[in-house]
N, C-alpha and C positions, 0 to 999 in steps of 0.2 A: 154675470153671476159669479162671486168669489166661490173657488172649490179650493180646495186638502190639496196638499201636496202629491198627497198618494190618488190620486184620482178617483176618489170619494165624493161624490154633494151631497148634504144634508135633504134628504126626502120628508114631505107634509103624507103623515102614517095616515091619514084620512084616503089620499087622491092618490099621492105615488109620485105628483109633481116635484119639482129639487125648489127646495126654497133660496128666496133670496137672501144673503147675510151678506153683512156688513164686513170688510176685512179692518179690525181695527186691530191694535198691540196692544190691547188693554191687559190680557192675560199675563205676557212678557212684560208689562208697567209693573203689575202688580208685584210677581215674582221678586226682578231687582229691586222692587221699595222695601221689600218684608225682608229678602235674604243681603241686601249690600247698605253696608254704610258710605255715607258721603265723607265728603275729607282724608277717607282714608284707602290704603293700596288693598285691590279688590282679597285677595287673600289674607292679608290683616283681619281684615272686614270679617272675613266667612270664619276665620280662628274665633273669631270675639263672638260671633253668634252661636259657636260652635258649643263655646266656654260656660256663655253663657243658660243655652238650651240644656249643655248636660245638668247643671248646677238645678235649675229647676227642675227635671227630672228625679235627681238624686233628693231635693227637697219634698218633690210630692210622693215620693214612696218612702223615705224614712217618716214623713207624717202619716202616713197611711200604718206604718208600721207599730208607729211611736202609740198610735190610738187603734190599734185594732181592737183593743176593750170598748170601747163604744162602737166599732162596727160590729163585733161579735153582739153583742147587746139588741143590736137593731135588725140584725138577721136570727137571731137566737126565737125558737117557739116554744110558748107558754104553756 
């Protein structure tokens, strides 16, 4: 049975028994696929998402800004 590093097993909240799990890397797949670019040096990579994350951020709240007349509108009571 895989357990935690910290000496933890995952318990079934029903019996109290430790269940069985699967040790896969799926977690750590995911993480590198989303945060790292291929081709390029690991730090490049996390700059370019970096760049790109704020850039959308700064977009969705100058939009949100840019129209709070229609958000006012649509929390506004009649």
């Amino acid at each position: 049975m895989a357990k935690s590093g910290d000496g933890k097993a995952p318990l079934d909240p029903a019996t109290g028994h430790e269940l069985a799990v699967c040790d896969t890397r799926g977690g750590f797949f995911l993480y590198r696929f989303h945060c790292d670019l291929h081709y390029m040096p690991v730090m490049w990579a996390r700059y370019a998402i970096i760049i790109a994350t704020s850039a959308k951020l700064v977009a969705l709240l100058s939009g949100i800004i840019a129209h709070k007349t229609i958000f006012a509108g649509l929390i506004a009571r009649d």
